[in-house]
N, C-alpha and C positions, 0 to 999 in steps of 0.2 A: 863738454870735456873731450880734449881729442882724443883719439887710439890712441890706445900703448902701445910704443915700441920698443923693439928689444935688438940687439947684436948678436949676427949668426956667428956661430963658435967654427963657421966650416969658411963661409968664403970673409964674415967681418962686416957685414952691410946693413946697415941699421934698415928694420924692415919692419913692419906691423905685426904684432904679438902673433894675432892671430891665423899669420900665412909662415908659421913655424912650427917646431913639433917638439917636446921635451925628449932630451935624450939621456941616457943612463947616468952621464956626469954630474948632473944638474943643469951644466947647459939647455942652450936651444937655439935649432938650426933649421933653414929654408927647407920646407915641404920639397921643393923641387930639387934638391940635392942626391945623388944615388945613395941608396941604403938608409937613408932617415926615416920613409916610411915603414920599413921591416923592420928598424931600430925599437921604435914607439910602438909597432904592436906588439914585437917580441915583450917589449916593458911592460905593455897592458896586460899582456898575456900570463905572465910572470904573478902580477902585482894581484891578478885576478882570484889565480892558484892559491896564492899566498893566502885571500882573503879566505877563500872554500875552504883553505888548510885547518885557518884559524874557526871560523865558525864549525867546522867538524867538530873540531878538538873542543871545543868551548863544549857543544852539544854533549860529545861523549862523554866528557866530565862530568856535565851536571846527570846526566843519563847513571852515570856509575854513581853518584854521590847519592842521587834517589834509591837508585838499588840499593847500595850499602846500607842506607836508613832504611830501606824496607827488612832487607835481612836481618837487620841488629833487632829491628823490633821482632822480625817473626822470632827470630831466637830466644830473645828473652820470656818470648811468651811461649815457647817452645821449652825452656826450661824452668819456668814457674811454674809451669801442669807436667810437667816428670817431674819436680821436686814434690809437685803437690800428690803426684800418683804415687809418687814411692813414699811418701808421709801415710797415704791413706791407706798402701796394700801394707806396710809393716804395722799399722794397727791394727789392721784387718787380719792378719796372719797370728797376731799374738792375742787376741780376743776370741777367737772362734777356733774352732775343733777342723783339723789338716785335713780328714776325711769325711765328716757329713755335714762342716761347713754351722754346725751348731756355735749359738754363743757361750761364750764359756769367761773363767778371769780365773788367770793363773793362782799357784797355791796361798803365796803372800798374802796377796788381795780376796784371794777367797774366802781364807778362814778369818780376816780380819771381818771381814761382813759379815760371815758366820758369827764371830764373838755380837755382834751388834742387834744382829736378828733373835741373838738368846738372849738378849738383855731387853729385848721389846716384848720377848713373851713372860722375861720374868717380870717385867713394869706393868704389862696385863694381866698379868697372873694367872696365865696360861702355859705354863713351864710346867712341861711334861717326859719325862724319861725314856717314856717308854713311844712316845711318838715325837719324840726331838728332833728325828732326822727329817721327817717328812715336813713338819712344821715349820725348821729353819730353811729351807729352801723354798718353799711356800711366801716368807718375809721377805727373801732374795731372786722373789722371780722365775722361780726355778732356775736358775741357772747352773749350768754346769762346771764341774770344777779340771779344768785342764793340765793335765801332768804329761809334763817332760819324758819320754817313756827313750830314753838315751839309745844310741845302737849299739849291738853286741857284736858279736860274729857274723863274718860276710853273711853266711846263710842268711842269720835272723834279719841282716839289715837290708836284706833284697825281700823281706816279710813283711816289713813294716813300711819300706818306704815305699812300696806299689802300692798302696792304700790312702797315699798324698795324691787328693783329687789335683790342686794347683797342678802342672805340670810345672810353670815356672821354680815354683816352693818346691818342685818333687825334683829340679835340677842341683838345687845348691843346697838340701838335705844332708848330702854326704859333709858338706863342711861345717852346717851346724851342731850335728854331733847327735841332732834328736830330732823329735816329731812331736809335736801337740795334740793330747786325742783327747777324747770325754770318755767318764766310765762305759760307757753301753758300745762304741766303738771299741775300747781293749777289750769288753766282754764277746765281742760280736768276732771279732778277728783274731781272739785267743790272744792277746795281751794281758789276760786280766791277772796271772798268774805275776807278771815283770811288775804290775802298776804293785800289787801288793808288796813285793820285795821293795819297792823305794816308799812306801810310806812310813815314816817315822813311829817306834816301836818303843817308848818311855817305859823307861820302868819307874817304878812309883818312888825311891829314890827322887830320882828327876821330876819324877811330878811335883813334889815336894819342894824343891830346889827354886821351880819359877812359881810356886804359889804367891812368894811378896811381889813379884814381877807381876801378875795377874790382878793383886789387888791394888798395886800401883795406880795402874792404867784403868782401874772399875770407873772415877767420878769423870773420867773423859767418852768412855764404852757407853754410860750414863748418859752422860750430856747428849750425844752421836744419838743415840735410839729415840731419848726424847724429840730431837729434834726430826726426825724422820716420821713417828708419829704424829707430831703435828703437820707434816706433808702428806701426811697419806690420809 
């Protein structure tokens, strides 16, 4: 096959491919013409840039696009363990005593288990009046019962709230309105006097009033203690 040849765009003279040089037009002209070799490097030079430009840019991209997926992921797992710390410290806060960190279950839940632990002494037939107190906490673990001890006057509430080991919990105290303690902490820090004024003071009226409420709820109190007996 013979050489290609091609027509210089400068003087016109059909010449062999390869003793010419591509010029910016798309043309191509004699090597030995003035300015066609400065023509073709400046183009080389250009087309070169271009390419570094493009592979930069390609690189940085995918560079940023890595990062971003690594971010996204750190984040998420960044916020599934703060979701999951703030899940664990707000039960941990409302389970245990603010100042010696004892476990404890607020009043609701405590006398309900209470009802439950006297229905297991009376299914044993260890139901005793005069040693009830000791007994039902004994069924419950000993556990403590954690009262809301609210704030009063600035005085009282700069008394009570320096006694919140958490520091965190001892920050945002003021907007909860209260503290969580166990009797032996209000006994120990002179609370015990405030814990008394909020405990509910029936009078027999009233006692009277949820006795069918009490007997309501006996064959489930029943069931409940049975079934905890047979786990224990």
């Amino acid at each position: 096959m013979p050489p290609k040849s091609v027509t210089c765009s400068i003087c016109s003279a059909e010449v062999l491919k390869a003793q010419t040089l591509a010029r910016a037009d798309g043309t191509r002209a004699c090597r030995s013409h003035e300015g066609v070799a400065d023509e073709a490097e400046q183009r080389l030079a250009a087309e070169k840039a271009e390419r570094e430009k493009h592979d930069l840019e390609t690189v940085n991209a995918q560079t940023l696009a890595r990062w971003r997926e690594r971010e996204t992921a750190e984040q998420a797992v960044f916020s599934a363990n703060w979701e999951k710390e703030a899940v664990e410290w707000r039960e941990k806060i409302y389970s245990h005593c603010w100042t010696c960190g004892e476990y404890g279950l607020e009043g609701r839940e405590f006398f309900a288990q209470a009802l439950i632990a006297m229905k297991r002494l009376e299914i044993r037939r260890e139901f005793n009046f005069l040693s009830m107190g000791p007994d039902v906490r004994k069924f419950m673990g000993n556990v403590q019962l954690l009262s809301p001890i609210k704030l009063g006057t600035e005085v009282v509430d700069r008394a009570v709230v320096k006694h919140v080991s958490d520091r965190k919990l001892r920050e945002i105290v003021p907007l909860m309105g209260f503290v969580l303690l166990c009797p032996p902490c209000c006994d120990k820090h002179g609370f015990k006097k405030r814990l008394e004024d909020m405990m509910p003071k029936p009078t027999w009226e009233q006692m009277e009033a949820i006795m069918p409420v009490v007997a309501a709820i006996d064959p489930l109190l029943r069931a409940m203690a049975e079934k905890k007996e047979e786990q224990s």
